[in-house]
MDTraj code that builds the backbone (N, CA, C; nanometers):
import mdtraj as md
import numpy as np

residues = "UNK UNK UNK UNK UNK UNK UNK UNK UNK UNK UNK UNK UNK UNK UNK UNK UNK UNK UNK UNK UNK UNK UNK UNK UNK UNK UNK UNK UNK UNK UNK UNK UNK UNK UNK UNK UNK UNK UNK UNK UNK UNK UNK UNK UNK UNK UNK UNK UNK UNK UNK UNK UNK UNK UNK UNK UNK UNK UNK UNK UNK UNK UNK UNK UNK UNK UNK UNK UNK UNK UNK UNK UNK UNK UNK UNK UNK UNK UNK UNK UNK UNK UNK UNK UNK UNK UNK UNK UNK UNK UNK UNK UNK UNK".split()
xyz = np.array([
    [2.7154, -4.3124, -1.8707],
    [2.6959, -4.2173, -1.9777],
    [2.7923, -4.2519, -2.0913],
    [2.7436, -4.2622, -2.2320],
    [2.7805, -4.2710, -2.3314],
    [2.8425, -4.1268, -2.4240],
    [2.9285, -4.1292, -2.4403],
    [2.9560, -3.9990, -2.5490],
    [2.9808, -4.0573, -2.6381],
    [2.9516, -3.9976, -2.7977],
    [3.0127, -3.9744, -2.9332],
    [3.0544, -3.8989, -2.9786],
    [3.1532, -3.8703, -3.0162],
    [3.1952, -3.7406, -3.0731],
    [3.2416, -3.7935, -3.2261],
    [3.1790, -3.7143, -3.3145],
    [3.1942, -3.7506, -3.4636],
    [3.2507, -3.6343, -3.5741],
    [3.3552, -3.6505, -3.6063],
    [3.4272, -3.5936, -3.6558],
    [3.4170, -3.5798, -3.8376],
    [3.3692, -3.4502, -3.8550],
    [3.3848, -3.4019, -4.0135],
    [3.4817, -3.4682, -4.0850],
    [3.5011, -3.5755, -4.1623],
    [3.5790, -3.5577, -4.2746],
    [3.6237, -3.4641, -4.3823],
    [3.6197, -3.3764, -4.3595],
    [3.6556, -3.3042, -4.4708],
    [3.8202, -3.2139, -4.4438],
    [3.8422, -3.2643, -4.3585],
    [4.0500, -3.2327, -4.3692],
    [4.1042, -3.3707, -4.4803],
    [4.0372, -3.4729, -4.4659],
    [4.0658, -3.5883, -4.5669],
    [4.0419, -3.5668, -4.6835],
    [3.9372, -3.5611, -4.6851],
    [3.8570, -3.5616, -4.8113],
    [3.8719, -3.3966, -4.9241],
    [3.9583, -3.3294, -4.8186],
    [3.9884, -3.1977, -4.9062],
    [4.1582, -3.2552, -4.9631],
    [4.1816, -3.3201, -4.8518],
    [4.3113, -3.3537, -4.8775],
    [4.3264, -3.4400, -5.0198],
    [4.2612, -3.5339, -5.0654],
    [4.2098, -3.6157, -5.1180],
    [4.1612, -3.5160, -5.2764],
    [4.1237, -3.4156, -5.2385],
    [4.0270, -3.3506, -5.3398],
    [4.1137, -3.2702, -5.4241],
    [4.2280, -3.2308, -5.3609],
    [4.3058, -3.1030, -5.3879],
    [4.4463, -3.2161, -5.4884],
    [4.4661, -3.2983, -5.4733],
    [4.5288, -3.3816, -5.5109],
    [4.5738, -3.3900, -5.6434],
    [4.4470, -3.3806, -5.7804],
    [4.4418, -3.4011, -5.8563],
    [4.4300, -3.2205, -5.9426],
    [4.4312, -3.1510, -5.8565],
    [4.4196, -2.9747, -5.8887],
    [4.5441, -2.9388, -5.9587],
    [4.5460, -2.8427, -6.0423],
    [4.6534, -2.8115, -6.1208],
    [4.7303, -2.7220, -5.9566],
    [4.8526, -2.7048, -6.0386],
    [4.9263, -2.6184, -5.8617],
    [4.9039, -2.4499, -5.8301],
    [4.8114, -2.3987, -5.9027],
    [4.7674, -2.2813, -5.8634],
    [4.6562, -2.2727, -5.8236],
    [4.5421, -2.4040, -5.8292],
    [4.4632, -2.4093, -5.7316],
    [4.5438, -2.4764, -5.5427],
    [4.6566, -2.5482, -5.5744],
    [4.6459, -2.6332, -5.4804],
    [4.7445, -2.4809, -5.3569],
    [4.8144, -2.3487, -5.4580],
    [4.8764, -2.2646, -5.3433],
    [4.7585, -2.1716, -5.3306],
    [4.6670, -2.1370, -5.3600],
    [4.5726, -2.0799, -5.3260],
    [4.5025, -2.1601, -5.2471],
    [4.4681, -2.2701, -5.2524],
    [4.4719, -2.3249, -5.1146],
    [4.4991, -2.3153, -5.0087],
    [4.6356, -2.3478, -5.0149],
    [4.7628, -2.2981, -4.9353],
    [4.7774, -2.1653, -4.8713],
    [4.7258, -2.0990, -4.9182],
    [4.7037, -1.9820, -4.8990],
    [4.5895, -1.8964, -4.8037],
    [4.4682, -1.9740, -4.8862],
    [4.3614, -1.9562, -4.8108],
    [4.3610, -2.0264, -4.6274],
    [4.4083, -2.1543, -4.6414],
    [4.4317, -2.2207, -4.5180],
    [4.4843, -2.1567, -4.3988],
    [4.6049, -2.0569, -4.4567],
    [4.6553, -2.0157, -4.3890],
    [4.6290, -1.8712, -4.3334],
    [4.5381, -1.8003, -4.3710],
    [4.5007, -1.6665, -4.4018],
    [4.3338, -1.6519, -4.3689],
    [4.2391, -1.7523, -4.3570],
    [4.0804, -1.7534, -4.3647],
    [4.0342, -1.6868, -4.4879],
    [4.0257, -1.5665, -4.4581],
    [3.9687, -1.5217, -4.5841],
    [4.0120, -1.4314, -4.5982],
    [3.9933, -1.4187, -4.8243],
    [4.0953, -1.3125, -4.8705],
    [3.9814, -1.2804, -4.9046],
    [4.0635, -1.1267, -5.0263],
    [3.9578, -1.1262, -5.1482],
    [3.9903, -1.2181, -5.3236],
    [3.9797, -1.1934, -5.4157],
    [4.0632, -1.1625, -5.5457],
    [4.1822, -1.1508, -5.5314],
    [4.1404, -0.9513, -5.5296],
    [4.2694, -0.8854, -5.5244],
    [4.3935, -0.9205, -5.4211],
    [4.3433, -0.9618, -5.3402],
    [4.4415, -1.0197, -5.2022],
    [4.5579, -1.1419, -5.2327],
    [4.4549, -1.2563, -5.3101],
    [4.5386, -1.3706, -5.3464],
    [4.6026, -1.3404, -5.4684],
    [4.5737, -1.2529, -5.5677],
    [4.6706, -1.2354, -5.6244],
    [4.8183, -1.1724, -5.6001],
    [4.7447, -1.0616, -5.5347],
    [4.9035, -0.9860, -5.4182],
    [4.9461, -1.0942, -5.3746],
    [4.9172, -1.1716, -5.2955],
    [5.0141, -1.3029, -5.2138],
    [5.0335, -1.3422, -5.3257],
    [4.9609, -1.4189, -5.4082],
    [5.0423, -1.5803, -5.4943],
    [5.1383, -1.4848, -5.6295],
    [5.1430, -1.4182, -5.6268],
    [5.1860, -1.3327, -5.7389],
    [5.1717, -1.3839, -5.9250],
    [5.0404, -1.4731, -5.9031],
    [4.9648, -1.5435, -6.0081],
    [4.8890, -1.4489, -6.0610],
    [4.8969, -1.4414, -6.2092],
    [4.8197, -1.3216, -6.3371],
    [4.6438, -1.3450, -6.2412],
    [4.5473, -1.2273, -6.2611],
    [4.4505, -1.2964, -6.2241],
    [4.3607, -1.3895, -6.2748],
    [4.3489, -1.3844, -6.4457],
    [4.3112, -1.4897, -6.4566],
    [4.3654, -1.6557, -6.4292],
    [4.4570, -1.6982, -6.3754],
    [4.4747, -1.8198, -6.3050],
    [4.4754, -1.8287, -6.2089],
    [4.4592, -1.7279, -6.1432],
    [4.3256, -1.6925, -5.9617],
    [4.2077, -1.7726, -6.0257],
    [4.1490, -1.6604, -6.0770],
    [3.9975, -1.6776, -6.0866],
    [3.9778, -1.8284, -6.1418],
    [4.0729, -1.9031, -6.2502],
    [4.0985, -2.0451, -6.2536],
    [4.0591, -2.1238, -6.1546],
    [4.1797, -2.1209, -6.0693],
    [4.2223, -2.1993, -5.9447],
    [4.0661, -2.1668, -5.8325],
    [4.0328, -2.0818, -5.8407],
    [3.9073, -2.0347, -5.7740],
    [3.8062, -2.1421, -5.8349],
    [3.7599, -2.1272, -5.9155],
    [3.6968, -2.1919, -6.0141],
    [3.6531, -2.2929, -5.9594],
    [3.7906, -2.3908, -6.0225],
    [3.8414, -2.5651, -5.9517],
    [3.8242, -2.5839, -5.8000],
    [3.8263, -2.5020, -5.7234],
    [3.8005, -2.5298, -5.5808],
    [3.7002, -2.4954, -5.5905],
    [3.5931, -2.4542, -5.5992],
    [3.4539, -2.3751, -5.6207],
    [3.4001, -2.5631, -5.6488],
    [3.4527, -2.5779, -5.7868],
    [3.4032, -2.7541, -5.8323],
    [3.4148, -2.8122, -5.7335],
    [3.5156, -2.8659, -5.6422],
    [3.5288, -2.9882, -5.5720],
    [3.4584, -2.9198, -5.4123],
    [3.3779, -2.8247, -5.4228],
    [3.3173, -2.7969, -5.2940],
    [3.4250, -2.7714, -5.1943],
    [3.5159, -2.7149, -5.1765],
    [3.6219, -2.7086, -5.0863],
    [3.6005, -2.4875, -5.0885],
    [3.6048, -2.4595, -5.1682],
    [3.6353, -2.2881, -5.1335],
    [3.4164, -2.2615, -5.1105],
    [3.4437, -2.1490, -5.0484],
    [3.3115, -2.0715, -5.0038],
    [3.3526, -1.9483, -5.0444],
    [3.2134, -1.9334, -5.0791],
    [3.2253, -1.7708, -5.1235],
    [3.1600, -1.6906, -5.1083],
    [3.1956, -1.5139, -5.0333],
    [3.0905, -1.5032, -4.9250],
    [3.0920, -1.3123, -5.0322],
    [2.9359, -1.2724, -4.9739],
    [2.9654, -1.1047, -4.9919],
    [3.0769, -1.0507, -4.9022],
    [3.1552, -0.9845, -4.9495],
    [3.2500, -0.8727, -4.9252],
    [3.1584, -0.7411, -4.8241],
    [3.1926, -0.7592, -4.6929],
    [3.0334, -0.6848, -4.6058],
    [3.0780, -0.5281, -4.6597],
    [3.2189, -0.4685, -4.6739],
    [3.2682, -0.3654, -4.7205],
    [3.2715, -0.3264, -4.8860],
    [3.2647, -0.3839, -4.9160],
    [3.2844, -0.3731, -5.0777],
    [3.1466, -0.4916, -5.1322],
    [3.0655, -0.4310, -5.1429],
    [2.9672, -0.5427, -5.2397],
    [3.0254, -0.5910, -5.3641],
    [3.1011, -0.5421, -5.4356],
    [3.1643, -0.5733, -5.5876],
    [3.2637, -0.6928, -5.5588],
    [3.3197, -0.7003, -5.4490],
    [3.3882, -0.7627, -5.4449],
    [3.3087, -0.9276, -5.3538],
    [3.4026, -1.0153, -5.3566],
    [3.3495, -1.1076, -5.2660],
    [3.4924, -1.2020, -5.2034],
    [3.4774, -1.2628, -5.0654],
    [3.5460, -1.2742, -4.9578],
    [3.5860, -1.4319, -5.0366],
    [3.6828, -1.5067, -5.0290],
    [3.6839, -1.6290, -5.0726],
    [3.7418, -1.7178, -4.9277],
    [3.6719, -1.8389, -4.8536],
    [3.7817, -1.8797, -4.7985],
    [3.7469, -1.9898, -4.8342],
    [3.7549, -2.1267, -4.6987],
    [3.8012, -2.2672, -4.7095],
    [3.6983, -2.3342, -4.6465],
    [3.5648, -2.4184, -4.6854],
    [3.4801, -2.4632, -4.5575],
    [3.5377, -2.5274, -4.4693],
    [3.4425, -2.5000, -4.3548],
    [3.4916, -2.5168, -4.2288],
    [3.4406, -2.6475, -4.2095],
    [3.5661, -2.7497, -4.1077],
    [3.5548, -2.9239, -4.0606],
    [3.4573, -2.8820, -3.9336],
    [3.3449, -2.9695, -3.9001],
    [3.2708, -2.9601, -3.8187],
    [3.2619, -3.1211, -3.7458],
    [3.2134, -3.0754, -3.6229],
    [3.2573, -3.1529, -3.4873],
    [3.0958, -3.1358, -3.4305],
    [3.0496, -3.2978, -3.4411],
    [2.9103, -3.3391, -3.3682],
    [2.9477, -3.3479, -3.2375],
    [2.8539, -3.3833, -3.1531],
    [2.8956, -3.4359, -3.0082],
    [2.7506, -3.4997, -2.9961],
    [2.7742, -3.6222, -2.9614],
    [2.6288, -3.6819, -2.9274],
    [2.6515, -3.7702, -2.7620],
    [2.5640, -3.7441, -2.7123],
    [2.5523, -3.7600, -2.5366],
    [2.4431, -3.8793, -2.4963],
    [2.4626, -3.9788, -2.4804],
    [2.3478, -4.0991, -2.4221],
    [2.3644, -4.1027, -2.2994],
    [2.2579, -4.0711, -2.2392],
    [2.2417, -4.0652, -2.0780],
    [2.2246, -4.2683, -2.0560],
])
top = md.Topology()
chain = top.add_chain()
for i, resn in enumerate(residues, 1):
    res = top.add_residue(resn, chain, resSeq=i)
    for name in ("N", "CA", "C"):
        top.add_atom(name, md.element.get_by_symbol(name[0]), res)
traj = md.Trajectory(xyz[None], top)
């Protein structure tokens, strides 16, 4: 029996992505990584960044495909921001 197991790039390739981000996208990052998911109002309480250079830094990760952005299941006005998730194939040859 053969296994593959194939591994998401995207811990690299975020790594890679975030690189060139001004530094209030790259602690909202930082942030998000560490936390799953906020709201807005949340990362601004943590990063203690005005909100418009949230919603910036949001923005710029929004561009390089790295942040997701989900309905708020409690608050419709609002919406949930986190980090896509690295995904893990498994392939099996008998």
């Amino acid at each position: 029996m053969i296994v593959f197991v194939v591994h998401d790039t995207t811990v690299v390739s975020d790594a890679r992505k975030i690189e060139h981000l001004p530094p209030s996208a790259k602690l909202v990052y930082a942030i998000l990584k560490a936390n799953r998911q906020m709201t807005q109002k949340d990362l601004i309480r943590e990063t203690y960044l005005p909100p418009r250079t949230v919603r910036y830094a949001l923005s710029r990760l929004k561009q390089e495909n790295i942040l997701v952005e989900r309905l708020h299941i409690t608050d419709a006005r609002q919406s949930l921001y986190g980090l896509r998730q690295a995904r893990t194939a498994m392939v099996v040859e008998a």
